[in-house]
Structure formats: C-alpha cells, structure tokens
C-alpha positions in Angstrom: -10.9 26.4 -0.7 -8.4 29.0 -1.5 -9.3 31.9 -3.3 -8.0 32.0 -7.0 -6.8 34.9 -9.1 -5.3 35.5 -12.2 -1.8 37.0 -12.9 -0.8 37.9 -16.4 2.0 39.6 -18.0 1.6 43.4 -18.4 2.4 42.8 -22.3 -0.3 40.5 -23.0 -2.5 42.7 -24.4 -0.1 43.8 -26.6 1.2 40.6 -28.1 -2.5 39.6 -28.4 -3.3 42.6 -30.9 0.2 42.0 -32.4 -0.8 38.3 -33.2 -4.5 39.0 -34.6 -3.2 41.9 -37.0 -0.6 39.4 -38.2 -3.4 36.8 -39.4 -5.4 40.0 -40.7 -8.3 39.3 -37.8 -10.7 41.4 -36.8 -11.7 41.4 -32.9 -15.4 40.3 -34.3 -14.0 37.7 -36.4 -11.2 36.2 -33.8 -14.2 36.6 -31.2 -16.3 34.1 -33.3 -13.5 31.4 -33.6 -13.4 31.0 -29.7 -16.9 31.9 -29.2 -15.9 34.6 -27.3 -17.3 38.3 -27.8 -15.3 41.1 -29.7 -15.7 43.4 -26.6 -14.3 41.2 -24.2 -11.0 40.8 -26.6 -11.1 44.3 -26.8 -10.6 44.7 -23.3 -7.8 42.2 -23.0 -6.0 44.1 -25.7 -6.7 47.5 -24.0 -5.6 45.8 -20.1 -8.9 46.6 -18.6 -9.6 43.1 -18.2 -7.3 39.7 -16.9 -7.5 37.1 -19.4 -8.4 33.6 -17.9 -6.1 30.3 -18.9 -8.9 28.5 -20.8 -9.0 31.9 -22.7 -5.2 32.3 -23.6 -4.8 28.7 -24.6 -7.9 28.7 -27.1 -6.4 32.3 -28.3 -2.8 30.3 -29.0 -4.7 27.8 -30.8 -6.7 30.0 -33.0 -3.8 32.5 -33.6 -1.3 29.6 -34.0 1.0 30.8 -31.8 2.6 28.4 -30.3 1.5 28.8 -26.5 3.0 32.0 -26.1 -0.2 33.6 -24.7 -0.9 31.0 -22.2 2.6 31.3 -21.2 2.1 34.5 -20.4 -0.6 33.6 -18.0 -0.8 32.2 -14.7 -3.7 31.2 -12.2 -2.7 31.2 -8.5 -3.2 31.2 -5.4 -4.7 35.0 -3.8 -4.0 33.7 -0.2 -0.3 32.3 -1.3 0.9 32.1 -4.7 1.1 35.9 -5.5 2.4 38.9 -4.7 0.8 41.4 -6.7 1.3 44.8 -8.2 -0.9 47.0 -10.1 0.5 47.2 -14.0 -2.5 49.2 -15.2 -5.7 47.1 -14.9 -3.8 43.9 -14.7 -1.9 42.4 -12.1 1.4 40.9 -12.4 2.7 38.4 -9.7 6.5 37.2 -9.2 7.2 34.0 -11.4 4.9 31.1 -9.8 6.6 28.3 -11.5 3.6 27.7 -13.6 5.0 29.3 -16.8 6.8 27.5 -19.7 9.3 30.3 -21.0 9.4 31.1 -24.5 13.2 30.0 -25.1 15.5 28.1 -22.9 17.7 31.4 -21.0 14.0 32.6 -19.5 13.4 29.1 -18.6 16.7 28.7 -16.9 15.3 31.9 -14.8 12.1 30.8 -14.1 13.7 27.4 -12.5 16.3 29.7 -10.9 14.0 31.4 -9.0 11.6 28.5 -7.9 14.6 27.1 -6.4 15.5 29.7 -4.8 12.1 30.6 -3.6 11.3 27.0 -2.1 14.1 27.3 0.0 13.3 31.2 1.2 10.0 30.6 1.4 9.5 27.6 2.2 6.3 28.1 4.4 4.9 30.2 1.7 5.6 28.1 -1.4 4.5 24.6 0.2 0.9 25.8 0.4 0.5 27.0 -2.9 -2.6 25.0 -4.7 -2.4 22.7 -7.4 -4.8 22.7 -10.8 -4.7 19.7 -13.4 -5.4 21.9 -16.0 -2.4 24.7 -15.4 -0.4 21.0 -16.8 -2.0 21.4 -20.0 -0.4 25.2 -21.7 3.2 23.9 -20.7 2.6 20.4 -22.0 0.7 21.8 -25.6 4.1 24.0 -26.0 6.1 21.1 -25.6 4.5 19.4 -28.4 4.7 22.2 -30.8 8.1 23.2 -29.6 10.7 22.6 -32.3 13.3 21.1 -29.3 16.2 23.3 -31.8 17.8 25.4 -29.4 20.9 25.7 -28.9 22.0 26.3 -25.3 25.2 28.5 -24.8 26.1 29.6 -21.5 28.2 32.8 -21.1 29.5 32.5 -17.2 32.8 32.7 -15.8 32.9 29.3 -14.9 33.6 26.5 -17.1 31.6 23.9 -17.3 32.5 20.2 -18.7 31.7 16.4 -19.0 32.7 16.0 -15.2 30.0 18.1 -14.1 27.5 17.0 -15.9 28.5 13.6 -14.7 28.7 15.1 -11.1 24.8 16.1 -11.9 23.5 12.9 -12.6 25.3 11.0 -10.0 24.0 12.8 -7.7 20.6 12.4 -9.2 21.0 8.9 -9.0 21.7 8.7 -6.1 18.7 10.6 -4.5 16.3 8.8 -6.9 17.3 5.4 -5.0 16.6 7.2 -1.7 13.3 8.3 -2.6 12.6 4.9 -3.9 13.6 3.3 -0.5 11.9 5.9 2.0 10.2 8.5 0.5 10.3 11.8 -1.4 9.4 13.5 2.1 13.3 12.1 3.3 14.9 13.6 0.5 12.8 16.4 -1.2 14.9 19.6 1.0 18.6 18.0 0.9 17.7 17.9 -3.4 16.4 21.7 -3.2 19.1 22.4 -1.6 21.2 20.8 -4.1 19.2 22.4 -7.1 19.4 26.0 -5.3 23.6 26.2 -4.3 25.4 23.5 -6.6 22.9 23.6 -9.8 22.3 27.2 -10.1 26.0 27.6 -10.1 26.7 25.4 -12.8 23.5 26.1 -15.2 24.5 30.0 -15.2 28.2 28.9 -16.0 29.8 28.9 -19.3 29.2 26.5 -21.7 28.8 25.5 -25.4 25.7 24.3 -26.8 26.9 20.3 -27.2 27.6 20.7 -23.4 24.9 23.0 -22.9 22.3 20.3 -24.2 24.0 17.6 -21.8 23.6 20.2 -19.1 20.2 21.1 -19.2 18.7 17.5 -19.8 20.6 16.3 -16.5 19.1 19.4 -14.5 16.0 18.3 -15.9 16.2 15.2 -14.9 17.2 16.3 -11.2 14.0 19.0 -11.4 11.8 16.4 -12.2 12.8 14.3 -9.4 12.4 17.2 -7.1 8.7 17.8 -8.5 7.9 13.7 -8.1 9.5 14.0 -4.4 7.2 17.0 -3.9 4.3 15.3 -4.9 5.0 12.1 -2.6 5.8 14.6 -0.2 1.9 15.5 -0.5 3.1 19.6 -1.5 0.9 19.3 -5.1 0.9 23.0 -6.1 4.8 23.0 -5.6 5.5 19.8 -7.3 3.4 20.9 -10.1 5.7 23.8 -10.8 8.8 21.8 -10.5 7.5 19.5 -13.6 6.7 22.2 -15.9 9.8 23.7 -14.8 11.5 20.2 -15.9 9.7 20.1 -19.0 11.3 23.7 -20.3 14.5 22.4 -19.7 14.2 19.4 -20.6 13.1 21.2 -24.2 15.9 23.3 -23.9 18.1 20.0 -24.0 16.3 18.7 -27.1 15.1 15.7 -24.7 12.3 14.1 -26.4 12.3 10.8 -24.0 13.0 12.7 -20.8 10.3 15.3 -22.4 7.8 12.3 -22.6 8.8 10.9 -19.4 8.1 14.5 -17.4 4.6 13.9 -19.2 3.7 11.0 -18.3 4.7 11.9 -14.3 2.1 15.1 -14.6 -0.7 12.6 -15.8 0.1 10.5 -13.2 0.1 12.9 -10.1 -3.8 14.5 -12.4 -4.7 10.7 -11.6 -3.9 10.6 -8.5 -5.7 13.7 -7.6 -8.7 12.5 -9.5 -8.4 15.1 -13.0 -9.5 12.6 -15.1 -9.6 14.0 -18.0 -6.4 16.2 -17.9 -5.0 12.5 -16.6 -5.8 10.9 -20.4 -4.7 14.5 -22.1 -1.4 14.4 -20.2 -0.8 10.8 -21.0 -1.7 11.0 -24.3 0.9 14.3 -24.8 3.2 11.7 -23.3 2.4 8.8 -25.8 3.2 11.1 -28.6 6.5 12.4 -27.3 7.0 8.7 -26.4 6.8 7.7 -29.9 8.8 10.7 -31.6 12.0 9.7 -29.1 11.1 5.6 -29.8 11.2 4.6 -26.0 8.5 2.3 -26.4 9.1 1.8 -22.9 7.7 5.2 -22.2 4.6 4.4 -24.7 3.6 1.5 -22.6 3.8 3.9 -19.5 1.8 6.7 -21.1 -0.3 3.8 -22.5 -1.1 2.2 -19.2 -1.5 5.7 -17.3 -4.0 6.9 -20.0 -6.0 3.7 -19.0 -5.7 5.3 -15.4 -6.7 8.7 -16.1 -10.4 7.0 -17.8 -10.6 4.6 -14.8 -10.5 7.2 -12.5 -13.1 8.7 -14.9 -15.5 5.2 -14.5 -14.5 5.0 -18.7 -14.0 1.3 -18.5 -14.3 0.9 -22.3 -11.1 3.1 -23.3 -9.6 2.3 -19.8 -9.6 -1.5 -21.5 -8.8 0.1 -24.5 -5.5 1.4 -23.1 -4.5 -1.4 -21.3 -4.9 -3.8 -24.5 -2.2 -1.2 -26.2 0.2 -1.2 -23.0 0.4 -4.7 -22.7 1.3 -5.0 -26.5 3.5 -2.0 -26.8 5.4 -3.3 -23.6 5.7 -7.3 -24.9 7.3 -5.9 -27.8 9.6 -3.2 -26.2 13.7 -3.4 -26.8 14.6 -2.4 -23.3 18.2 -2.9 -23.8 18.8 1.0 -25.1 16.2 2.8 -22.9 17.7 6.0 -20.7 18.4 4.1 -17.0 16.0 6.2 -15.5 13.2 4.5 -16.9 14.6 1.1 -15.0 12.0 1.2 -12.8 8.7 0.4 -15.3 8.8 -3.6 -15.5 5.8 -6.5 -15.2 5.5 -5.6 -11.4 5.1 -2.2 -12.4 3.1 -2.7 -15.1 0.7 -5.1 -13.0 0.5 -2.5 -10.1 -1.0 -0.1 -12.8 -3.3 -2.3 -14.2 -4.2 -3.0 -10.6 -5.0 0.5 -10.0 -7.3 0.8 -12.9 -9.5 -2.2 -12.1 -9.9 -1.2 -7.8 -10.3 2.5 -9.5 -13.0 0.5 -11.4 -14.5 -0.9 -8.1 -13.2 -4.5 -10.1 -11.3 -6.1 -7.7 -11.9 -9.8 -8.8 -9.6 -8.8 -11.2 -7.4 -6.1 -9.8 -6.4 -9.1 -7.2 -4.9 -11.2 -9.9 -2.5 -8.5 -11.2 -1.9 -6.8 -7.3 -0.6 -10.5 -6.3 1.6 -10.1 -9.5 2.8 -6.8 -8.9 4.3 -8.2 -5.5 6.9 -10.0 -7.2 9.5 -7.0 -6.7 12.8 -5.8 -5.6 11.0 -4.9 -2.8 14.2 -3.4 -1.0 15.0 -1.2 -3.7 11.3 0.0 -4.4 10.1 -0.2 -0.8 7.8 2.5 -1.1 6.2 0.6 -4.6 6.5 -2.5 -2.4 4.1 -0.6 0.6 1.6 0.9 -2.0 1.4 -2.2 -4.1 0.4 -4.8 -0.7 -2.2 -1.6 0.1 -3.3 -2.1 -3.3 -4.0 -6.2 -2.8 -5.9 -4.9 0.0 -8.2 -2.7 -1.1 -8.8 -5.4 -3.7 -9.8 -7.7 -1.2 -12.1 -5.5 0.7 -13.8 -5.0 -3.0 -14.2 -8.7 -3.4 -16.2 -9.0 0.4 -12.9 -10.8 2.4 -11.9 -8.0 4.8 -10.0 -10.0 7.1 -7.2 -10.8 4.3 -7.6 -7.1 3.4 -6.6 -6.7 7.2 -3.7 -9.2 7.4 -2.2 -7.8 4.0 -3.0 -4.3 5.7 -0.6 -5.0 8.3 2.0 -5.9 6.3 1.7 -2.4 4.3 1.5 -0.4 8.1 4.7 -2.6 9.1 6.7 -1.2 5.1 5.1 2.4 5.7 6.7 2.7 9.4 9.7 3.6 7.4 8.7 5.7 4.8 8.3 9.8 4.6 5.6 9.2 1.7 2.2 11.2 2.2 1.2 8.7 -0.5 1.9 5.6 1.6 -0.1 7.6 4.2 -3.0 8.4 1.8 -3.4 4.6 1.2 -3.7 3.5 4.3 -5.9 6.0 5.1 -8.1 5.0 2.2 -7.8 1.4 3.2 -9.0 2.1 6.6 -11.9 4.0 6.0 -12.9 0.9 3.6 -12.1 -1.3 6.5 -14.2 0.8 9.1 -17.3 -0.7 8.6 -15.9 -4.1 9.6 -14.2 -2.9 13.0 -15.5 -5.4 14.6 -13.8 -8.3 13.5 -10.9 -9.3 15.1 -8.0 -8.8 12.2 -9.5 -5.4 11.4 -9.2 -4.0 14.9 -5.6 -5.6 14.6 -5.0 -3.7 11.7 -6.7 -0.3 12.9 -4.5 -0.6 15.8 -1.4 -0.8 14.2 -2.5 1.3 11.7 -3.8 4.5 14.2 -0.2 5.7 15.2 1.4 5.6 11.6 -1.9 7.3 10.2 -0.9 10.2 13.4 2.5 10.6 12.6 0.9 12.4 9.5 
C-alpha cells in the first residue's frame, strides 16, 4: 500500500483560531466538543502539527463553518500525489484535485490545473490513490453551499450561447462513445478537450447568466471525465475529477447535475467496497435529488443507497431502499428530466437491484431482475449490456448451475472483446474466479478459454 500523508494549507492554523474566537471558544472547551485534547488544537493553531481530514471536518461541524477547514486539507499520496515544501511545520503540496474551493474563481483553478496536470503528468497523476472518505468534505460543502454565486468572467474572449452549445455537444457526443466502448477509448481525447478548448473558454469573458450556463456544461463534461476515469480503472484520478465537477457544478447553481455528481461518487465507494461512505454519498445525493425535484435522480440515489448497505451485508435497509426506489421511480415524470439522466430506466433499475441481491450472495432473486435488466438498447449501452449478462452469471453460479453461468459467460467475453472498460475486465475476472472451482466441466473450460486472452489484454 502506498504511503499516505497529509498536506494542508499553510493558513489553517490561522483560520482555525480565527473561527473559535468568533464563537467565543476556548481550545479546552472546542477540544471537548470533538473529543479531542486542547493541546493538540493548540498545536494545529501554532503549525507544529498537520491536522488529519476526520479532524478538519468534525472542526467545520462544530465551528459551523461551512467546510472551509476540510477544504483546506488534503490526504495523498507520499509516493505520488505530492510534491511538498516545508511552510513552517506543515507541508503544503500543489492542488491534488481533492479540494472543493471556497467560491467558484478558485474552483475554476483547481479544475484548471488537474487538467492540465493529467495531461503533463500523466504517468504521475494516474497512480495517485483513491479514499471513499476524501468524497465526503466536498460533498458536506455542497449541501450547505448556498449554490448563489454569480459567475462573471473577465477574459478577452467573448463567450456566448454557441459555445456553450459547442460544450455540450461535444459532451454528448463522447458520453455515447463511452457508453458503446468504454471510458478507457475516450478518457485522453476528453482531457484533451477539457485542457486546450475548455480552459480557453471557462477563463474567457462572460456575464453571470452565461457564466451559470457555462460552468454547469463544464461540469457536466468534468464529470464525464471522472466516470471515464473510473471505468478506465485510474480511481484516485477520477475521484478528483468528481469533486472537481461538483464545485462547478455549485458554481452553476446546478442542484440536479449537483445530485447527479453525488450519486456517481457513491456509486464508484460501492464499487470499491466503502460501504458506508456508499449510503452517506447516496444519501447527500437523495437530498440534492429532492431540492432540484428530479425524482429520477431520487430513485437513483435511492437504489444506489440500497447498494452501498448490500455491499455492507445490511440486507434490512438495503430492502429498505429498494422498496423507496421502486416507488419513487413508478411515480417519476420523466418527460422534464436533464437528457443526461436518459440512461436510468427499468433495465437500469433491474441491473441495480441485481447487484444488491448477488452483493447479498441472493441470487435466486438477483436472477429474476438480471434477466430483466437484459431487455436493453444493448447497442447503445454495450458496455451496461456486457456487465449486465456478467451479472446473470454470477447469479447463476450463486444459485449452483455453473454451466449456464458459463454459456452466459461467453456471451459477456464475446461484448467485452470490444470494450476499453477495466470494469468489464473486473467482472469477468470475478466471474471466473467463481467459475474456477468447476473447471472441469466442459462449458466452464469453454468459457475460461475464451475468457484467458481478454482477461490478458488487461
């Protein structure tokens, strides 16, 4: 495992002492609301000490401040993340991505320069590690963040409608593509995009209306570059790109993109198995969900909270969940949801709950709803189409019939040979370890087979 350090702002201490005097605190006293001791808060004040994130965000809570401490914070990476420099006692590291700025020109920055960086350091930046919890600072100062400001660009360019448009076009059109083959096929033309055409317009000039437009379609695009990232398999980066969406999607005053963004880092905690940052995330996005009224987006958040405790082995609230997706999304108006949110239908909605009940080792059930999920646009959504037979699969080894497990298995190799998905990858190398024990029989050597060189080409 890489080693892990913590960067922090060289101000911190300052802004910590700033913020206790303000709510008349002693050390002693602010020490006992976070159960933590009056010497070590003096030290944090003083710089002689690094603050850890589980400290900062329990300081923002207590002082009421809005997240500005854990912004101010970052864990990382000692072997890649960081490059640091001695500020006093604390060390302070070039902007990791993992920050959510305090208004919307620093987060224009911050995204600015992990652009930038992925494509100059590529190498460096695609190692970098990935932490459920870092999720949580950016997504409590979304939901206390007002979503007010007001955007004005002062460049020499002017920017309009057209390229805003341009933007999400563009967008668009690499979201099908990564539907079709995989975030790995489009995640470094998109960087590219975000780094040359995107910078240039973001740091033109602009007034707030169009400034608003702006930075909700850049979001958009940022977030698509995070999701690509994580499919990609590169979790610490895509991480970075989703907080970095979030900001500007606050920026833009985009409560449904906002929720969206949410509900995509809860899904990628699930994924990885942080089940409980999985349900906090989802929840976070279930809120937002239900301030923008996308109930669309509430049945999402619903459904991926159910994930998050059946990754967990929760089945009570995992059922729990489910019972409120399934209502929220039988009574959902789709007809004015944002088109990016096209995608989340009954074969979506089955895949999930399919998910929960194989996470649940229940795959009576989760073959019922895998079948379902099946009944797809599976050209458009090839990649959902590959993980979704994978998922019927695994269901059948659960339920003791691993040759039909092998024959679907087969099918998913065949829709994986043309997908640049580490995800697509990851399942079938889940569904052959599950298979291993049965090697014997004649379909499952099949499948290993024609499994072994897509499993290589990793």
């Amino acid at each position: 495992m890489p080693r892990r350090i913590v960067v922090a702002h060289p101000d911190f201490g300052r802004k910590l002492k700033d913020l206790r005097e303000q709510h008349g605190l002693s050390l002693r006293r602010l020490g006992g609301m976070i159960h933590c001791s009056h010497g070590h808060l003096w030290d944090l004040e003083s710089g002689t000490k690094r603050p850890s994130m589980s400290v900062a965000v329990l300081l923002d809570q207590a002082l009421e401040a809005g997240g500005q401490l854990s912004a101010m914070v970052s864990e990382v990476s000692a072997d890649t993340d960081a490059r640091p420099v001695a500020s006093g006692q604390v060390l302070v590291a070039a902007p990791s991505g993992l920050e959510f700025a305090p208004d919307w020109r620093q987060g224009i920055d911050v995204a600015v320069d992990l652009w930038r960086g992925d494509m100059q350091r590529r190498n460096l930046l695609q190692q970098v590690s990935f932490s459920a919890t870092a999720f949580l600072p950016a997504a409590m100062r979304w939901l206390m963040s007002s979503l007010d400001e007001r955007p004005a660009g002062t460049g020499e360019r002017l920017i309009g409608a057209a390229d805003v448009e341009t933007v999400r076009r563009m967008t668009s059109t690499y979201r099908t593509l990564d539907n079709q083959f995989g975030g790995g096929h489009i995640r470094d033309s998109l960087v590219r995009f975000l780094n040359a055409d995107v910078t240039e317009l973001i740091n033109g000039r602009y007034d707030a209306a169009t400034g608003r437009q702006l930075l909700s379609a850049v979001a958009e695009t940022t977030q698509l570059a995070g999701w690509a990232s994580y499919d990609a398999g590169m979790h610490g980066l895509a991480q970075r790109y989703l907080i970095q969406a979030l900001r500007l999607a606050a920026g833009a005053g985009d409560r449904a993109l906002g929720a969206e963004i949410l509900a995509a880092m809860s899904h990628q905690a699930a994924f990885l198995r942080a089940s409980g940052e999985a349900v906090d995330l989802a929840k976070a996005a279930s809120r937002a969900a239900a301030e923008a009224g996308i109930a669309a987006i509430e049945a999402e958040s619903a459904v991926l909270e159910a994930q998050g405790h059946a990754v967990g082995g929760n089945e009570k609230a995992c059922a729990t969940a489910l019972n409120r997706a399934e209502a929220i999304f039988d009574k959902a108006d789709r007809t004015s949801e944002p088109q990016w949110i096209g995608y989340f239908d009954e074969s979506y909605l089955a895949a999930k709950f399919g998910h929960c009940f194989t996470a649940l080792g229940r795959g009576d059930i989760a073959t019922r709803f895998a079948t379902r999920s099946l009944d797809m646009d599976g050209r458009q959504y090839a990649r959902g189409r590959q993980f979704n037979l994978v998922l019927l699969a695994v269901a059948h080894t659960q339920n003791g019939e691993p040759e039909e497990a092998a024959r679907i298995g087969v099918d998913a190799v065949e829709a994986a040979e043309g997908l640049y998905s580490s995800r697509a990858r990851d399942y079938l190398t889940d569904l052959a370890d599950r298979l291993s024990k049965h090697v014997g029989l004649p379909a499952v050597q099949d499948f290993a087979e024609r499994a072994r060189p897509v499993l290589a080409s990793a």
